[in-house]
N, C-alpha and C positions, 0 to 999 in steps of 0.2 A: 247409587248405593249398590247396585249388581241385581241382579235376581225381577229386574221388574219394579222396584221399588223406587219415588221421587220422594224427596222432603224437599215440602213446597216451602220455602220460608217467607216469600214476600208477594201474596194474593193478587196485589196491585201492579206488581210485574209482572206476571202471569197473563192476569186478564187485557195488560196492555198487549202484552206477544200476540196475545188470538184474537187482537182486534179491536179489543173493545176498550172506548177510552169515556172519557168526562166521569162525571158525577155517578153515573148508573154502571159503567164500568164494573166494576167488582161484581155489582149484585148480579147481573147479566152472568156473568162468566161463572157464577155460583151457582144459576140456576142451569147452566149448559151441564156444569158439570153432575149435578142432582140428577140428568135427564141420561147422562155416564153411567151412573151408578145405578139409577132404576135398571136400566137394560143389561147388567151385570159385566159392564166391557172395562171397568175399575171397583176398587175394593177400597174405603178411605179408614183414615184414621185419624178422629179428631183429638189435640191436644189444647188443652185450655178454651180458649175463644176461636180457633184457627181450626173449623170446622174439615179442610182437607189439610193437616200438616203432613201425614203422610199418605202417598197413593199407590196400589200396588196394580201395573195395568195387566191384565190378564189376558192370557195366550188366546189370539183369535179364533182358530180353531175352538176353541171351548166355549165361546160366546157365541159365534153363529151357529155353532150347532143346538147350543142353546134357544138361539132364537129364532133358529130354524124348526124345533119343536115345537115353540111355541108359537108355530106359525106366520112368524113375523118378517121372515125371507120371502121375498118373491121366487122363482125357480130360477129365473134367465139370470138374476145377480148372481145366485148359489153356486152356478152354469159357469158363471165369467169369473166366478173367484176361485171355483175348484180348475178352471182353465189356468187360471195365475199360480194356484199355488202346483201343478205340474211343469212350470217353466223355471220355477226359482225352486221346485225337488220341496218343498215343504211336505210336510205326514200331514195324509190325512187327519182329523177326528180319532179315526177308528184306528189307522196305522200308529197315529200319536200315543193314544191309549191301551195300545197292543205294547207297544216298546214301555211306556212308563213300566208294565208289570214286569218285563221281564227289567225290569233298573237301566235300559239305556237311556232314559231321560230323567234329569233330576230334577225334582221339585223343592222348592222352598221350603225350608223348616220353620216353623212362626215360633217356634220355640226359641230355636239358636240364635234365630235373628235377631227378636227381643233379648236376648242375654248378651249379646256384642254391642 
């Protein structure tokens, strides 16, 4: 759907993609993704019974610095991921959130999006 956003339509498909099959399947794959959500690296949207129908995954950058706050980064990860994102040119956190103000980076409107 553009922007970061999946509409999951079929749970059972899903949870088979990432492995997980028989009977306990789904539930598994429910509670990985719960364990997503807690640590704020997806943003979900239940519709009726279909607890993740929609998922919105959320810019890296924003989630490890998040969990970097909140102490949940080792250093030497932090180390090898701010080493990966100077070889693929990604923004910083800080450089990311410097550009958002000045409008070179757009962000999703939860408004428009819901009204399309």
């Amino acid at each position: 759907m553009g922007e970061g956003v999946i509409e999951m339509r079929h749970e059972g498909e899903h949870a088979y993609a990432a492995g997980y099959v028989g009977s306990r399947g789904i539930r598994t794959w429910q509670e990985r993704m719960k364990v997503l959500e807690k640590n704020g690296i997806i943003k979900v949207k239940q519709i009726g019974g279909q607890p993740y129908k929609y998922v919105l995954l959320v810019h890296p950058t924003a989630v490890i610095e998040k969990l970097r706050q909140e102490g949940k980064v080792n250093q030497l990860w932090l180390d090898t991921y701010r080493d990966r994102q100077l070889d693929t040119k990604e923004l910083s956190y800080k450089a990311r959130k410097k550009a958002m103000t000045k409008g070179k980076v757009v962000t999703m409107n939860p408004l428009k999006a819901s009204a399309s």
